[in-house]
Each structure stands twice: as structure tokens, then as C-alpha cells.
C-alpha positions in Angstrom: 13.1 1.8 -24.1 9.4 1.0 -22.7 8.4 0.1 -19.6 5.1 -1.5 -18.6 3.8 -1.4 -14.6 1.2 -2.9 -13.7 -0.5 -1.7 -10.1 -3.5 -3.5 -8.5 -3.8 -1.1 -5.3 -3.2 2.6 -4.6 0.0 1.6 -2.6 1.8 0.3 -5.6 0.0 3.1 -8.3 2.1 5.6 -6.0 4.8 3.1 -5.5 6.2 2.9 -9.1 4.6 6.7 -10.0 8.2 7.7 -8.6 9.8 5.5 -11.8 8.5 8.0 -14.3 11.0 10.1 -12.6 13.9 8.1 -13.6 12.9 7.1 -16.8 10.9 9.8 -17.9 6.7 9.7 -18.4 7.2 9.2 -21.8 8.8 6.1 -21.7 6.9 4.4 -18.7 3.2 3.5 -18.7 0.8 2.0 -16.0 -2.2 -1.1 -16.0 -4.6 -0.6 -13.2 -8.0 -2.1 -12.5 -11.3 -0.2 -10.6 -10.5 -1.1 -7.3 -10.5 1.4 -4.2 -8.9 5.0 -5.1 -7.0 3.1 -8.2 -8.6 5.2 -11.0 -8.4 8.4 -9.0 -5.1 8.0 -7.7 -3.7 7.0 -11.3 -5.0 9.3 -13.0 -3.2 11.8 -10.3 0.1 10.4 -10.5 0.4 9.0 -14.0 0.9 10.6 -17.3 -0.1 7.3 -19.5 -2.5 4.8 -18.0 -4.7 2.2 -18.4 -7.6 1.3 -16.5 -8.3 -2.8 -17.1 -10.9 -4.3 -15.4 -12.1 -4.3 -11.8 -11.8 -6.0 -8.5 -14.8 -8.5 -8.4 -14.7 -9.2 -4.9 -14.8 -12.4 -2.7 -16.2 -15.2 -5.1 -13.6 -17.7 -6.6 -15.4 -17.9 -9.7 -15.9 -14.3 -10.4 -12.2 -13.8 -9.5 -11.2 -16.5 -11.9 -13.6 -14.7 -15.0 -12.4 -11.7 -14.3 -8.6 -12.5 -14.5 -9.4 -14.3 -17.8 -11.0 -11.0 -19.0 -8.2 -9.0 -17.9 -5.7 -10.4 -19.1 -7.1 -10.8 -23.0 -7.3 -6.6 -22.6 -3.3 -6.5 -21.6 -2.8 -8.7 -24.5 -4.3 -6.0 -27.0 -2.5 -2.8 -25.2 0.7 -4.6 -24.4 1.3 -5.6 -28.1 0.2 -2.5 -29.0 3.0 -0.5 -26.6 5.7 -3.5 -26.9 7.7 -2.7 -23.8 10.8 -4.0 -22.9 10.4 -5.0 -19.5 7.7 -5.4 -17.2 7.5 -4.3 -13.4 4.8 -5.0 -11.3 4.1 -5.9 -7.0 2.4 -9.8 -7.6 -0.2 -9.5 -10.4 -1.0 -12.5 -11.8 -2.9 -11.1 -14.5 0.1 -9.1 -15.7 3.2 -11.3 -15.6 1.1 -14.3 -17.3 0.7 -12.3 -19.9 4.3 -10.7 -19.7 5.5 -14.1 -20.0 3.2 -15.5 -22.1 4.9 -12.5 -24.6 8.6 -12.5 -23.8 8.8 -9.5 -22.0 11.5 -9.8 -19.0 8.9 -9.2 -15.9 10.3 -7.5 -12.5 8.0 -8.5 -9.4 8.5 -7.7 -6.0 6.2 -8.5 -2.7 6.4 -7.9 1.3 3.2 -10.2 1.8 4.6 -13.7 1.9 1.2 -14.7 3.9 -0.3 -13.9 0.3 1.1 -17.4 -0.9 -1.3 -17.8 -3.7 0.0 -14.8 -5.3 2.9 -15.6 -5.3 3.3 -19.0 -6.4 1.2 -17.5 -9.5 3.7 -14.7 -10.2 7.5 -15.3 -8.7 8.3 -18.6 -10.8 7.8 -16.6 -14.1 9.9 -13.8 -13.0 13.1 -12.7 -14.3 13.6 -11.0 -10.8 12.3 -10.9 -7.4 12.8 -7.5 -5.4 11.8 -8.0 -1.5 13.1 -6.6 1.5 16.3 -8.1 3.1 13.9 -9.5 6.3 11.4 -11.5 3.7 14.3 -13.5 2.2 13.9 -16.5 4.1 9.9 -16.5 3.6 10.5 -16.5 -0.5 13.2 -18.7 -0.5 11.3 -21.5 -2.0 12.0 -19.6 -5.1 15.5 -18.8 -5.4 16.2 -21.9 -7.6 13.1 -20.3 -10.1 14.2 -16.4 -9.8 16.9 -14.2 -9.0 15.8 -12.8 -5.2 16.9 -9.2 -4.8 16.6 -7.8 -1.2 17.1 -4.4 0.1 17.4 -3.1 3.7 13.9 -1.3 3.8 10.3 -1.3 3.2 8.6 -0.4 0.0 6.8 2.8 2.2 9.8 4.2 2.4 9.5 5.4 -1.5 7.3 8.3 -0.6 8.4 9.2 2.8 11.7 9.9 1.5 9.8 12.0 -1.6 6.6 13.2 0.0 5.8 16.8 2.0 3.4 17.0 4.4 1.1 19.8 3.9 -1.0 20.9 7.1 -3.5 22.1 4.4 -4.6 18.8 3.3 -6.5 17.9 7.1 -7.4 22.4 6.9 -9.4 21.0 3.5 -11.4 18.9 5.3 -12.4 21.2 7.9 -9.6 19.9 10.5 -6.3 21.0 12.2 -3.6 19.0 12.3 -3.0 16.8 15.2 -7.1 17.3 15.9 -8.1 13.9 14.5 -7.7 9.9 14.5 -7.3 8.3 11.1 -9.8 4.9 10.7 -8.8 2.0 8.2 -11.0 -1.2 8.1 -9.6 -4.3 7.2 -9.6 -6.1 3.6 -12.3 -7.6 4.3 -12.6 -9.4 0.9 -9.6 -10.8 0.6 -8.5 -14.8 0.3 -6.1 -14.3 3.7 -8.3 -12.1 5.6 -9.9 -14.7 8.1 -13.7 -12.7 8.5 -15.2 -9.5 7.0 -16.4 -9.3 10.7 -12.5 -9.4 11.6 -11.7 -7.1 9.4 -14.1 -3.9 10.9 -14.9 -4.9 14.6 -11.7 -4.5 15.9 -10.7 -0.5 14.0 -14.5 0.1 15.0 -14.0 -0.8 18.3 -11.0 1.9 19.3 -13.3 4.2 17.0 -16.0 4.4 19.5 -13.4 4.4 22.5 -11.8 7.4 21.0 -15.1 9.5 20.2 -16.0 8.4 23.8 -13.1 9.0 25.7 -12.0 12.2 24.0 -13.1 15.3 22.0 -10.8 14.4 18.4 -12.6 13.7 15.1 -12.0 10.4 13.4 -11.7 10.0 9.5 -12.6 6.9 8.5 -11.3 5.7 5.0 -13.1 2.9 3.7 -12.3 0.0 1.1 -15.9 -0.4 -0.2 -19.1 1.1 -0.1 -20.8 -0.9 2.3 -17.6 -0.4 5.0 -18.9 3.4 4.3 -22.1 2.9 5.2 -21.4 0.4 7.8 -19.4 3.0 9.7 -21.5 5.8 9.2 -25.0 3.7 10.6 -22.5 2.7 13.8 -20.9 5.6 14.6 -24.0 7.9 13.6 -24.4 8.6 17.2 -21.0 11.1 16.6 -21.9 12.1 13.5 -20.8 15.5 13.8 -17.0 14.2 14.6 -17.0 11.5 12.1 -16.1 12.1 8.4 -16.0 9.4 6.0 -13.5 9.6 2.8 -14.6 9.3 -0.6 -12.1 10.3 -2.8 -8.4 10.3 -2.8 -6.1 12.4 -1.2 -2.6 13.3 0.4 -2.5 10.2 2.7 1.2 11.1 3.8 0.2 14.6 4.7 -3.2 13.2 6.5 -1.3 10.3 8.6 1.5 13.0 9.4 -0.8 15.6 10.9 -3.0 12.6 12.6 -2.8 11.9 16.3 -3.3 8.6 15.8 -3.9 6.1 12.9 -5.3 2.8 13.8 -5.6 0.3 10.3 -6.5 -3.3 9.6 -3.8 -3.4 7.0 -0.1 -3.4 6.6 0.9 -0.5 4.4 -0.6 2.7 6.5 0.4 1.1 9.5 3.8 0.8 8.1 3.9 4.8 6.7 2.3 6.4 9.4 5.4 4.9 12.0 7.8 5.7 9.6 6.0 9.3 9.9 6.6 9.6 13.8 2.6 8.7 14.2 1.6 6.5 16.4 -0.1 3.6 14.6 -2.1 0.8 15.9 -2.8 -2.5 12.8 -5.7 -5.0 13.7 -4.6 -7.3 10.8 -5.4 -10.6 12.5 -1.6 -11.9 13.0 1.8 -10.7 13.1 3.7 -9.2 10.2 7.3 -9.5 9.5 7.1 -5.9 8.2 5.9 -4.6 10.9 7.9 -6.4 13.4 11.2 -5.1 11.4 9.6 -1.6 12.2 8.9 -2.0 15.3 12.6 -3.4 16.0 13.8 0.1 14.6 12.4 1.9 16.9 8.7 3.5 15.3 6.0 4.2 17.2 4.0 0.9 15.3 1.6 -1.2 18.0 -0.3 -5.0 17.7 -4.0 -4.7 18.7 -5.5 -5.8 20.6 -4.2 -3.0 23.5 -5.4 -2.1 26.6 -7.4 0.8 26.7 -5.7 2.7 29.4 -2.5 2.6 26.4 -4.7 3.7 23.7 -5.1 6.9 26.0 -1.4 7.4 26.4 -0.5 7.3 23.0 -2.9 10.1 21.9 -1.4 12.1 25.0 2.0 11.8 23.2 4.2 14.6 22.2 2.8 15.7 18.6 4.1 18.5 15.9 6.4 18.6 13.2 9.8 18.2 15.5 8.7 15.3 16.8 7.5 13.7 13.4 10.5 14.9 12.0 12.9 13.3 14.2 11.2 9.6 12.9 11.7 10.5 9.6 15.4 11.4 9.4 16.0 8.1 11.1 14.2 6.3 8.2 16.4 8.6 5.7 19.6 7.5 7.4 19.1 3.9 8.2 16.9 2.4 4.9 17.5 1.7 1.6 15.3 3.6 -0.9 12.9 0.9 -3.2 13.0 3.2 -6.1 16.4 3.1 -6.6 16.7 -0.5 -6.8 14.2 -1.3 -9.0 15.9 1.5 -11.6 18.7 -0.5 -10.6 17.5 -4.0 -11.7 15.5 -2.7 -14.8 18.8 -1.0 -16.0 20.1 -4.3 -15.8 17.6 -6.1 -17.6 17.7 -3.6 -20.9 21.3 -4.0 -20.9 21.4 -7.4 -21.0 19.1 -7.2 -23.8 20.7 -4.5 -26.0 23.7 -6.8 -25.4 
């Protein structure tokens, strides 16, 4: 038995790390691409990886190219491992191939708003794994797949696995609870509506909260030029600002943070889950986050009034607190991990049988 996952982002490289687990590293091996902390990350939380190509940014064309290029080098490693099923979020470089092959492919998703993606992936699928609250978005494709939901969020995989350590903010020369945690926007991206968009608004509460209090603010960038984009604009607190370059504990960081404040869904998503109080700027509401919201974590909508911004760093903070959020994820949501070992189970049984 052989498993092949393909990850395009550090969420899902830790995501499906937690299969290895299950099916033991020998048997499972990952595709990634140099993008963000991908290579870093993998090569943290994988025994056997491959690193295939890169993110080439906002142009069609080179998009197109790239995904041509890509997918010739999964041809040569795929035939070379011959898995027996394939799991992956939505990458369409990945299942075309998978299918293209005959190798049974497992995707899942929480972004139906990413509809190109989709439609390129979920109709070759063998099976569709999405929370229970996304089923009516991808129901378009429950005459093409079989839809598998859950009651939960794919986040919840490394909550339920993950420890914060205080010593991972003491590294960077911070205490827990001392600091705001910074996350522009996917600025790049087809649904993202501006680059502009996607740093004013995480910029803007930077400022406020360098102004209007005495915390430190972490900014983790996507790119380069978000690094140095934030470090020429906030220069003017440049001994309270500290810019990421390198991967690290993100649960641990989010945990001991007094506030994280994100342009995207997924650290949003963990750090409520967490007990922290977490503001997105992604230009529109998510389903995900709504569902989170609803069950009672400390998750906000930008844009907010700055007198609220205040109160939520003047919250309660320490481990009871954070502790008390995640039991209630523990008892009330169904763990991802087990359900994909679940549906890939199924799918080698049905072809030993």
C-alpha cells in the first residue's frame, strides 16, 4: 500500500503530515511546490518528499506554463512510486495527473469561493471530503463524486494533536501574551479582489496597535515584497516590529498571542479555535468562519471599530482561558484525520477486492 499527497500550502503540508501517523512514513509520500514556508515546513514534517515546481504568481500565462511543467515532473515520480491512491486539498496539477494514471484520487476543500479550483479537480475525484456546512456550496458535484462531510473544520487536525510551547514566542525574544500576530492577505491570488486589499486593512490595526499600546507585532508575510513593504511602513516601530522568515510553531505562536489579526481563512480559523482572539480582513464573509463564530470562538469580521479592537486585547489571557476553547473544539468537532484514513481505507479495499 502507497499513498501519494500532494500539498500546495503550509496548511495542508501539516494537514495530511498527521496521515504518516496512521499509515506509517514509509508508506505515505508528499508533492509540494516553492511557495511560502512549503519547503521548510515539509521538510519538517515529512519523512519522503518531493519538492515540484514553484508558485509563479499572478500572471495567467505563467500559471498555465507552470502547471504544464509540473505536472510532466509528477508523471516521472508518480510512476516511479506507483501509489495506490492519491489525496490531495484542490490541486489541479496533481489529480490530472492522478487521473490521467488510474490512481483513485481523494480531494477535499473548505474554499468554495475558489470555484476555478474546483471545477478543475472535484469532477475527477473518486471522493470529495468537506465539512458538513460546505455541502450545499459543492453540491453541483454530487452527481460527479461521492461528497463526504464531517462536522468540523480541517484546523481542527492540529489543535486536537499540537502543544503549545511558551518557548517558541521566548525564541524570538518575546513572552507570551506580549505580542499581536500580523498576516497580510493573498495578495496574488485569482479571488483576492486587490493586492492593495490584501495589506491595507492588517496594516491598518498594525499601526493602531503599535500606537495605542506598548505589545510587539510579528508580522508573517507571504512574499518578499509584503516583507519589505511592512518593514519600510512600520519602520517608524522598528524596535517592536519583527518580521518572520522562516517557519515555525504557528499553533504555539497564535496560542501565546494576544491578538492575531489575518487576511486569510486558515489562521483566523486556528487561532479561535485556540481561545485567541482573531480578527480576518479577507474581503467577504466566509462560511468557515461563520460556522466558528456560531460555536462560540472568539473569531471577528474587519472592519471593527477601534474602541473594540482595544477591548479585545484587554481580554482575559493565559492558558485557563485558552484551554477552555480548546476542550470545546475536542468535544463538539469531528477530527479531519480520521476521516480521510477512513475514506482511503475504503478505497484500498475496494481495490484489493
Amino acid at each position: 500500500m502507497k499513498i501519494w499527497v500532494e500539498a500546495l500550502t503550509p496548511k495542508q503540508i501539516l494537514l495530511f503530515s498527521y496521515i504518516q501517523d496512521i499509515f506509517g512514513s514509509q508508506n505515505v509520500f508528499l508533492t509540494t511546490r516553492d511557495y511560502d514556508l512549503n519547503a521548510n515546513l515539509a521538510s519538517k514534517r515529512w519523512s519522503r518528499h518531493f519538492l515540484v515546481g514553484r508558485y509563479p504568481g499572478a500572471s495567467s500565462i505563467a500559471k498555465t506554463r507552470e502547471s504544464i511543467k509540473r505536472q510532466e515532473k509528477l508523471i516521472d515520480i508518480v510512476s516511479s512510486e506507483k501509489p495506490d491512491v492519491h489525496l490531495t486539498f484542490v490541486s489541479p496539477d496533481s489529480v490530472r495527473v492522478a487521473f490521467g494514471l488510474g490512481i483513485p484520487v481523494i480531494t477535499s476543500s473548505d474554499s468554495p469561493h475558489s470555484d476555478a479550483v474546483s471545477r478543475l479537480t472535484i469532477p475527477l475525484s473518486r471522493i470529495f471530503v468537506t465539512p458538513y456546512f460546505l455541502l450545499e456550496d459543492f453540491e453541483k458535484y454530487n452527481r460527479l463524486v461521492e461528497v463526504v462531510g464531517f462536522e468540523g473544520v480541517f484546523e481542527l487536525a492540529w489543535i486536537l494533536r499540537e502543544k503549545p510551547d511558551p518557548k517558541v514566542p521566548r525564541e524570538l525574544g518575546l513572552e507570551p501574551f506580549s505580542y499581536a500576530l500580523v498576516r497580510p492577505g493573498e495578495e496574488k491570488s485569482y479571488y483576492y479582489p486587490s493586492p492593495a486589499f490584501a495589506t491595507r486593512m492588517p496594516l491598518s490595526i498594525a499601526r493602531m496597535i503599535l500606537r495605542r499600546t506598548d505589545l510587539t507585532v510579528i508580522v508573517y508575510p507571504r512574499y518578499p515584497d509584503q516583507a519589505l513593504l511592512y518593514r519600510r511602513l512600520l519602520s517608524r516601530w522598528n524596535n517592536r516590529v519583527k518580521i518572520l522568515e522562516g517557519a515555525t510553531d504557528f499553533v504555539s505562536l497564535e496560542y501565546h498571542a494576544r491578538l492575531v489579526i489575518t487576511g486569510g481563512g486558515t489562521m483566523a480559523t486556528e487561532s479561535a479555535l485556540l481561545g485567541t482572539p482573531s480578527i480576518s480582513t479577507y474581503p467577504g464573509e466566509l462560511k468557515v468562519h461563520k460556522f466558528i463564530r456560531k460555536r462560540g470562538f472568539p473569531l471577528y469580521k474587519a472592519p471593527l471599530p477601534q474602541s473594540f479592537i482595544e477591548k479585545l486585547l484587554l481580554l482575559e489571557t493565559g492558558p485557563g482561558e485558552r484551554e477552555r476553547y480548546i476542550q470545546r473544539a475536542k468535544k463538539t468537532l469531528q477530527d479531519p484525520i480520521s476521516v480521510f484514513a477512513r475514506e482511503i481505507t475504503r478505497i484500498i479495499n475496494r481495490n484489493e477486492n
